[in-house]
N, C-alpha and C positions, 0 to 999 in steps of 0.2 A: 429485582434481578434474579433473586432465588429460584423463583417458578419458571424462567429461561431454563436457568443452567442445569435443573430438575429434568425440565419437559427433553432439554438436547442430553444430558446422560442417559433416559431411560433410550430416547431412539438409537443409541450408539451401542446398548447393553451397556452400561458401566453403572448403575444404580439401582442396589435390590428393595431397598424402601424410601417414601420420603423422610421417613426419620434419621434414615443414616446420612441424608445430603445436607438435612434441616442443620444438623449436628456440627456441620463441617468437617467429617471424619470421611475417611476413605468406604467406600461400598463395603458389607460384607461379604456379598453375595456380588459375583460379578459373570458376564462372559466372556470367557474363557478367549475364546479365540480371538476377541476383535480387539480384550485391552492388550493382551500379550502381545497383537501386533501393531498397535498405536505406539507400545513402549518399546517394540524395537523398532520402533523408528526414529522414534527420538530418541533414543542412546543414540543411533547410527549418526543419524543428522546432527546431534551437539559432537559428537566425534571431528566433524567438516569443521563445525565453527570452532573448535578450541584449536585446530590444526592450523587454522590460518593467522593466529595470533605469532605477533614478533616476540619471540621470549625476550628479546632486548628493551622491548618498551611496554610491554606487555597491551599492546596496540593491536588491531584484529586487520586486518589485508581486503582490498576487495572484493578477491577468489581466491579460489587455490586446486592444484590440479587434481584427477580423481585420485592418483596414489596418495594423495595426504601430502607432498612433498615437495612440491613448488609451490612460495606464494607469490601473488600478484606484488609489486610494487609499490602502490599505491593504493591509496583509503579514502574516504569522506566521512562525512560525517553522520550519513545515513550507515554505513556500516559501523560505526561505532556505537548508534542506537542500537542498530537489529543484534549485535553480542550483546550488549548489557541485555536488552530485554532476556536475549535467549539464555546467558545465565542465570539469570533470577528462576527460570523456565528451567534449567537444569538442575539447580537446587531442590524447585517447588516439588520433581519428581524423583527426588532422592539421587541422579544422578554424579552427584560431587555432594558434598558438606557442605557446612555455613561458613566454615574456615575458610576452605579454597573458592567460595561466591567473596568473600570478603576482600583477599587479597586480590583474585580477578579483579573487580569492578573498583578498588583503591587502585589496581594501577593504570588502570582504564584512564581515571578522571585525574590522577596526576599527571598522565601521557597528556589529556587535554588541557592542564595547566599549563604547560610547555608548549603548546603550539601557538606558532606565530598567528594573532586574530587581528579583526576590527576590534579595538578596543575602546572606541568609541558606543558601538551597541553591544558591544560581548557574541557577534556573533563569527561564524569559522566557515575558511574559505574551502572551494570544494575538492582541492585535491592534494591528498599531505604522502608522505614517504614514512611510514608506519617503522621502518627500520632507524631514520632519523628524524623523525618528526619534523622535517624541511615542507616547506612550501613544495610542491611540484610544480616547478616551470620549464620543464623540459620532460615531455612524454616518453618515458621507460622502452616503447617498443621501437618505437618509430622516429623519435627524435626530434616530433613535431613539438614546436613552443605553446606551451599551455599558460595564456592567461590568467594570470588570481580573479577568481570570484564568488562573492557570496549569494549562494543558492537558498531562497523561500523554503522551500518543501525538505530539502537537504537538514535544512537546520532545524525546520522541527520535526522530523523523527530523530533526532538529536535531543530537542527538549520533549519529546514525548516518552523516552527514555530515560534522562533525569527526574524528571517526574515520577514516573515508578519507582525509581530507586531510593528518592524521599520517602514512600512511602514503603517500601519493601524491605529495607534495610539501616536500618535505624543509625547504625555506626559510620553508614557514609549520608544520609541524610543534608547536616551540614554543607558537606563538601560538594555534593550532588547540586543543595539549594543554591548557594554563592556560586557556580557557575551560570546556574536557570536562571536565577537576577539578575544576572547584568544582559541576557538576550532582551534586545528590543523589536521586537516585530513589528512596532511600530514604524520601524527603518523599510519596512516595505509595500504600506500601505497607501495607495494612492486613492484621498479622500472623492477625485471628479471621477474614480475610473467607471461609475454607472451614474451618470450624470442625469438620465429622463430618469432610472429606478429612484433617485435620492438618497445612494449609498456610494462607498467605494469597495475596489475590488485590489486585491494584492500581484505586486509585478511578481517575477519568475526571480528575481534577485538583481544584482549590482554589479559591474567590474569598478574599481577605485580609478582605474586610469581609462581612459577613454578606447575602446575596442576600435576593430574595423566591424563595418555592418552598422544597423539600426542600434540606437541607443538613447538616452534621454535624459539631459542632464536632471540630474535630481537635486535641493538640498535633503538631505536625506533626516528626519526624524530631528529638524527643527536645529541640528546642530550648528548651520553656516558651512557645513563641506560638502564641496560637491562630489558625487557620485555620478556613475553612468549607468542607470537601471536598462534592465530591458523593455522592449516598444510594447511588448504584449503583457494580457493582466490575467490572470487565472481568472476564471471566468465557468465554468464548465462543472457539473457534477463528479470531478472523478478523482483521483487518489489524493490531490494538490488540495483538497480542500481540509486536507489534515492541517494546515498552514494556517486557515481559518480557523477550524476548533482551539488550536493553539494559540492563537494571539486571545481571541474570545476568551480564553478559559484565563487566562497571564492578565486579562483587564487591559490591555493594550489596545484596543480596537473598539470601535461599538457593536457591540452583538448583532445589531439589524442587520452588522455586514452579510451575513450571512445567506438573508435575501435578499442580496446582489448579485447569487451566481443563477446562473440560469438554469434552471430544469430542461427546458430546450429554447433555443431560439423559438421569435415571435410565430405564427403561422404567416405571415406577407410574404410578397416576392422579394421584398428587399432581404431577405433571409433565404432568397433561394439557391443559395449556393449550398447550403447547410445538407445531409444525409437525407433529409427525407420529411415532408409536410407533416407537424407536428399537430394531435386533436388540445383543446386545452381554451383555458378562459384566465380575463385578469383575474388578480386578487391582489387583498394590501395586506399587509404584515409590520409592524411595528412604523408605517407609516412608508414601506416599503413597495413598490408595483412590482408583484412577480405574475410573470407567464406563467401557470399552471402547466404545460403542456404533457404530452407524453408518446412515443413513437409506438412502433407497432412492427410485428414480426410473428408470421407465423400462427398468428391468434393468438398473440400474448402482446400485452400494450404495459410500459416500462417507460422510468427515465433514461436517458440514456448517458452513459460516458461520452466522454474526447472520441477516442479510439475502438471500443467495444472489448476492454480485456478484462478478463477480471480480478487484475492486481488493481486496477483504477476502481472496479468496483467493488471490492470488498478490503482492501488493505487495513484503511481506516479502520475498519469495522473491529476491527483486530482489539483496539485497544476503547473503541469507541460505542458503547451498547446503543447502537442505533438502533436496531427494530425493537427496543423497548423505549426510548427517548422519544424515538421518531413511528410507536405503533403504527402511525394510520398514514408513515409517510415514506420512509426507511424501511418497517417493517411488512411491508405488499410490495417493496423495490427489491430486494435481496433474494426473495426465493426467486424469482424473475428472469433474474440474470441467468443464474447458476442453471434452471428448466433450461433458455433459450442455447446455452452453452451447451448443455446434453443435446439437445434437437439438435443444433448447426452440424456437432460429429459424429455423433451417431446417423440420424436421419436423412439431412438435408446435405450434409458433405459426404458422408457415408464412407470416414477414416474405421469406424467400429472403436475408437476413440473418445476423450473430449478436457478440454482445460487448458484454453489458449490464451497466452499472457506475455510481455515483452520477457523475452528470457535468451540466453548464448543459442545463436544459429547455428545448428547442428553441422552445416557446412563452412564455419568460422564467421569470428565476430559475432555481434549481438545484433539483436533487433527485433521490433515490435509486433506482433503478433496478438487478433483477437476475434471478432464475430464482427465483420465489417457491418451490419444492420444496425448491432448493437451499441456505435459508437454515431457522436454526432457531425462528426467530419468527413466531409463527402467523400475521400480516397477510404479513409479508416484505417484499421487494423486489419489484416487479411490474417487468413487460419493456416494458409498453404504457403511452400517458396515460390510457387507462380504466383503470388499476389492475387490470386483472383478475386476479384470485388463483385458487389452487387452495387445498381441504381435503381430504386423504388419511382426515381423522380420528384417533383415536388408539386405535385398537383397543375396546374393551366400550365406556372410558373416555368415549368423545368420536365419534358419529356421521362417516362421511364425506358430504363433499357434494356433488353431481354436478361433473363435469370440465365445464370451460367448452365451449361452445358455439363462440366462436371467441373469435382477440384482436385489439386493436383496433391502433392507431398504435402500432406499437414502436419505441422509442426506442436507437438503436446508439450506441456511444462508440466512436471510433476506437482510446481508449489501451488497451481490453479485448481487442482484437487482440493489439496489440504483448506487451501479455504473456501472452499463449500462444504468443508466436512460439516459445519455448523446446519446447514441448509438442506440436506443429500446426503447423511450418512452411509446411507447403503451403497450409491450410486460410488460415490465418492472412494468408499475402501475398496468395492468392485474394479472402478479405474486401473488404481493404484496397484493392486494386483495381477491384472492383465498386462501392466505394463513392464512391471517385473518379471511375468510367466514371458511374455510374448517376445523382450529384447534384453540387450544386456547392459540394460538401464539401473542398475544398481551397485554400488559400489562399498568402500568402505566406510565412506560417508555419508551412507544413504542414496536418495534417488540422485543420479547424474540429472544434470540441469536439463534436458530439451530431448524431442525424440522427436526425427522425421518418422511416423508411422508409415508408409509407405517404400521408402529407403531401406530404411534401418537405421540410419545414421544417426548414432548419438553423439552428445556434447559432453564429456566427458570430464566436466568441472563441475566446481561447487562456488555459487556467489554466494558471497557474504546477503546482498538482499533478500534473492530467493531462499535460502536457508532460515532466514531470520520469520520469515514468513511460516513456514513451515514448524520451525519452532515455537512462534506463536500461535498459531494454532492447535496443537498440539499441547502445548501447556493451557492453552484454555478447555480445549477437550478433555483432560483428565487431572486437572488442578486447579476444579471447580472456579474456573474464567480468571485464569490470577493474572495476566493483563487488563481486564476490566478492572479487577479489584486494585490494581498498585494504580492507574491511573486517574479512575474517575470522583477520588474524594477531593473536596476542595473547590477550585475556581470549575474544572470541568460542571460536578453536577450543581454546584449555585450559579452558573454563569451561560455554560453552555445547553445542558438538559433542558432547559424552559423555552428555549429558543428553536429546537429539534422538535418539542413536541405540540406546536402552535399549526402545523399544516396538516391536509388532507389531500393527502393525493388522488388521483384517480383509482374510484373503489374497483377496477377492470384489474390492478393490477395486478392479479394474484393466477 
């Protein structure tokens, strides 16, 4: 991982020999301009996430508004990952002490001793009240009834986060471990869910009591209780297969699961409802049949995500040294994305923009936003508030149909930057500064969440998710990858690494 984090410091300016990175010591020699402004961004940005913590519970909120001053009401448990990481992330760049990391993240994890769980897997439902660490069953704004339920993906940037803190912090280690034990991933694995591949594939999570809508009853992880999982299984390339690495790395799962998600649907009709005719051949993998496949855009051929955003495709990445695990698979997928992302707004959408990601709708509420080509779902992720889509078609199966004409108000998230800093540094700082030159998208907590480029209209909060992003990356850009590093000792690289670095994707994709 050295020669990574070497190769991405010199392209960022932050490393004047390889002896001083070899060393683990900070650069002597650095430029000037580019780390000065890395580092105020993350002062600004851990500024948003310490603001959103309840001093009463010392619990972190989901948002909070751009003055620092309102917090949201409610948490999960993916917000309580993205703080821990980010202050470990604050620490690693001298931003707070080891005292004030200490006390944060001790009262982080005793706030999560106190909340109401499954106590049968140790795992944590998705919507709690950070001021009294209550269940939320009546939604804060609106007054609609919020069902209890335990979310997959939720819960492991939750253990992807204890995880690091075992390793980051020795004094909570302990307390960090005896939480991460008692989560059973296993509670969400459904062995038939890829029944022709010969693996299974993970559902979206559980409600305890039976919902309205699709549902399935489960026993859930061998116990005798039933449960009510949901109908659909992650299946897909994109941010939820953090759910996978985590069970994988915990020994909770069989690693082959892994080649049970799909790179793309098969190329048949019976797959033509899917984004777009996929090129690609079988292959076996630990006794597994994966579709090789890979989409195409633009003269660039890719796996693709769900949606086409790239919090799906590179969030992982975050904590996960795929394009070194995954060189010849991960590593020709990643620069990929982040090219097609610059093309869509600069070139083909022609915002003079680029870095579309689900993030707050500049016109209120939230919602998903990405490079509709780039994702595998025929509607997709759209970059604009007219939703405008593309149809490739899908060869005989499925007509194409004409390329838009133009697109409308595109929507940028500043956190879609930050993570292709790794991939596009240039491009990426560039963004990011045009976007602060051009609107009044920054605040005291750093970038405001979303810009209609077109409008003007910015969102004018800070999430807990998108910040956490932001702050990870950022502590991996100038704290030589210290999310890589607090994560991947242990179950990750003897469990998962071997299993990442077994495929070859399509050598086009670069």
């Amino acid at each position: 991982m050295r020669r990574t984090v070497l190769t991405w410091a010199l392209a960022l300016g932050l490393a004047a020999t390889p002896a001083a990175a070899a060393a683990g010591t900070e650069p002597s020699r650095t430029e000037p301009s580019r780390t000065a402004v890395l580092r105020a961004y993350a002062a600004d940005t851990w500024r948003s996430m310490a603001a959103m913590v309840e001093p009463r519970t010392g619990m972190p909120s989901d948002k909070v508004s751009g003055d620092l001053r309102t917090r949201a009401k409610v948490t999960s448990p993916t917000n309580v990952g993205t703080y821990l990481w980010s202050t470990l992330t604050a620490r690693d760049l001298k931003l707070i002490g080891q005292a004030e990391t200490t006390v944060r993240v001790a009262r982080a994890l005793a706030a999560l001793d106190r909340l109401e769980h499954d106590t049968a897997t140790g795992l944590y439902y998705n919507w709690y009240d950070p001021a009294t660490l209550q269940i939320v069953r009546t939604w804060p704004d609106s007054g609609d009834p919020v069902r209890p339920f335990v979310s997959s993906v939720d819960n492991a940037w939750l253990a992807v986060a204890l995880m690091m803190v075992k390793n980051a912090l020795p004094g909570q280690a302990a307390k960090a471990g005896r939480i991460l034990s008692a989560m059973d991933f296993s509670a969400f694995y459904d062995p038939d869910g890829q029944p022709d591949a010969g693996t299974g594939l993970m559902t979206g999570g559980y409600w305890p009591e039976k919902p309205e809508g699709c549902s399935q009853e489960t026993d859930y992880a061998g116990t005798g209780t039933t449960v009510y999982s949901t109908c659909h299984r992650y299946g897909a390339m994109s941010e939820t297969r953090i759910v996978t690495y985590v069970a994988v790395a915990l020994a909770q799962v069989p690693a082959n699961h892994y080649f049970g998600l799909w790179r793309t649907f098969p190329d048949t009709c019976d797959w033509g409802w899917a984004d777009q005719k996929p090129q690609g051949t079988w292959q076996t993998f630990q006794g597994v049949r994966v579709f090789e496949g890979t989409y195409g855009y633009r003269g660039m051929r890719y796996v693709p995500t769900w949606g086409g955003s790239m919090f799906e495709a590179l969030m992982a990445n975050l904590m996960v040294p795929e394009e070194t695990w995954g060189a010849k698979s991960w590593g020709r997928n990643h620069p990929v994305h982040v090219a097609a992302q610059i093309e869509h707004g600069l070139r083909e959408a022609k915002y003079g923009y680029w870095g579309f990601s689900p993030s707050n709708n500049p016109a209120g509420g939230y919602r998903e936003y990405g490079v509709d080509p780039l994702g595998m779902d025929t509607d997709g992720y759209t970059s604009d508030q007219e939703r405008t889509s593309t149809d490739p078609g899908y060869g005989d199966c499925r007509p194409a149909k004409p390329e838009p004409e133009r697109y409308g108000d595109g929507v940028v998230t500043p956190h879609a930057s930050f993570l292709a800093l790794r991939y596009a540094p240039g491009a990426a700082l560039d963004n990011l500064a045009r976007l602060k030159a051009g609107f009044d998208a920054y605040g005291p907590g750093g970038f405001y969440d979303a810009v209609a480029v077109r409008s003007g209209q910015v969102s004018k909060e800070y999430l807990a998710l998108d910040q956490g992003m932001v702050m990870g990356a950022l502590g991996n850009a100038l704290a030589r990858d210290n999310l890589r590093r607090y994560f991947t000792p242990g179950g990750p690289e003897r469990l998962l690494k071997p299993v990442l670095g077994l495929e070859e994707w399509d050598a086009r994709l670069r």
